[in-house]
N, C-alpha and C positions, 0 to 999 in steps of 0.2 A: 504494500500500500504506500503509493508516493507521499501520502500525508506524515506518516511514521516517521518519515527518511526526516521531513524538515521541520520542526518544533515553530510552532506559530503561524501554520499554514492552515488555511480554511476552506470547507468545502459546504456548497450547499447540496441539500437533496431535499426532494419531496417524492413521497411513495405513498402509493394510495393501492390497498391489498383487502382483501377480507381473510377473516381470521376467528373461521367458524369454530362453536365450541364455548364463546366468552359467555357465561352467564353468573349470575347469583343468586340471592332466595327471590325476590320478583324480576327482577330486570333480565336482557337477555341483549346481544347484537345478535339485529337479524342474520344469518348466516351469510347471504351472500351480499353482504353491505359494504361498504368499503371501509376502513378507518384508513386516515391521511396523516400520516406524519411528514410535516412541515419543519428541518430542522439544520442546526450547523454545526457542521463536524470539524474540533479544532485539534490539532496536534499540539501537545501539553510534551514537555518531559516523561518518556515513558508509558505513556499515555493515551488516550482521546478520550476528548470530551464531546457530549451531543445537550445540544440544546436548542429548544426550540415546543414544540403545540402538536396534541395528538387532537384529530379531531374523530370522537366516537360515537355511531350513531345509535340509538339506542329502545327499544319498545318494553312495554310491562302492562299490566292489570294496576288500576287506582288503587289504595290499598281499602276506601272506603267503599264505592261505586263498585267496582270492577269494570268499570268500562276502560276503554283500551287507552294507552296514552305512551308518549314517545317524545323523543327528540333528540339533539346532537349535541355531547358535551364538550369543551375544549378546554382540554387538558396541558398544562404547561408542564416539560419536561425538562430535567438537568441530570444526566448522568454520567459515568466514568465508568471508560472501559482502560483496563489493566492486563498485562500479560499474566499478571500474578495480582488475581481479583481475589478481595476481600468478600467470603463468604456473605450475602444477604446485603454490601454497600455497594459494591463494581460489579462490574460484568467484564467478560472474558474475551480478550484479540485474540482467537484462532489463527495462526499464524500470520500472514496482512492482510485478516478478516472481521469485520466488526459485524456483527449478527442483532439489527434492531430492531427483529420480531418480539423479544421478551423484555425489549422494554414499550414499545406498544400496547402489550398484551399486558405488562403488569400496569401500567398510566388504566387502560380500561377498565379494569376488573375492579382497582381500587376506587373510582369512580363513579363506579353504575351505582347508582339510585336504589337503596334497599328496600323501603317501602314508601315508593315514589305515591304522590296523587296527582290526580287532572286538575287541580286549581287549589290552591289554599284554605277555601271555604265550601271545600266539594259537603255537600250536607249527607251523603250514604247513600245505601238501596233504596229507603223508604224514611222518610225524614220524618211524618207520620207519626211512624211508629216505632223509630228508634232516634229521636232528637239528639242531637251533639249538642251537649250542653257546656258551659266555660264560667267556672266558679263567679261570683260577680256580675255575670250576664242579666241578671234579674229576670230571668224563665224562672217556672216555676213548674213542679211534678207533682201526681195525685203521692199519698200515701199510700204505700205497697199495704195491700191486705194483710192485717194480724195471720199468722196461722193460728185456729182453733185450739191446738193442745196447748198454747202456750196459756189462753183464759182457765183450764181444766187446772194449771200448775199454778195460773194466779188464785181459783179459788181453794186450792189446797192450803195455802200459805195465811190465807186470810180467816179458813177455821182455826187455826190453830193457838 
């Protein structure tokens, strides 16, 4: 890799790939979607570095509603590839190979939306009949029904 060769030498790249597979407990990239990494690759001492924005597209289920919802996150990246990468902080030069699949893949993953909603004030399935209520809102709710046995155990208490 000519970058390697000269410390302070830059290169731009942008690659737009899909990278089926990405998912978490709600969210998912479509399989065949692209994610775009936008970024510049710098020859450091020993080194390189990539910097630069992943962009990831992305669908899920509302966590309230379950209607569908989606969109495209941008992710800013900074990372460092090392001949002699530090387990879980660098990533590894394959001989004059810099490989920017797994930091794509890890920008995505940490990213996607866990339990994403379709709006901030999505109200649910049936709002009806299961109201989102917010302490201080001054809504107000019937009193849940006594259970019966608990009158049996009040008038025990009160013979005595």
């Amino acid at each position: 890799m000519e970058l390697r060769r000269r410390p302070g030498t830059q290169r731009h790249v942008r690659v737009a790939t899909p990278l089926p597979g990405l998912a978490v407990t709600a969210s998912r990239v479509p399989g065949e979607a692209d994610l775009v990494l936008d970024a510049t690759l710098e020859s450091i001492d020993g080194a390189v570095t990539v910097t630069g924005t992943v962009e990831v597209p992305w669908v899920a289920e509302c966590r309230r509603c379950l209607d569908d919802v989606g969109g495209v996150l941008r992710v800013e990246v900074s990372e460092i590839f090392e001949v002699r990468p530090n387990d879980g902080e660098t990533y590894p030069i394959d001989g004059d190979e810099v490989d920017l699949e797994p930091v794509v893949r890890d920008a995505a993953l940490l990213h996607l939306p866990l339990a994403p909603l379709c709006r901030p004030d999505c109200p649910g399935p049936a709002p009806e009949t299961f109201p989102t209520l917010v302490d201080g809102s001054g809504a107000t709710t019937e009193e849940p029904a006594r259970d019966p046995r608990w009158a049996a155990l009040d008038q025990l208490h009160l013979d005595d």
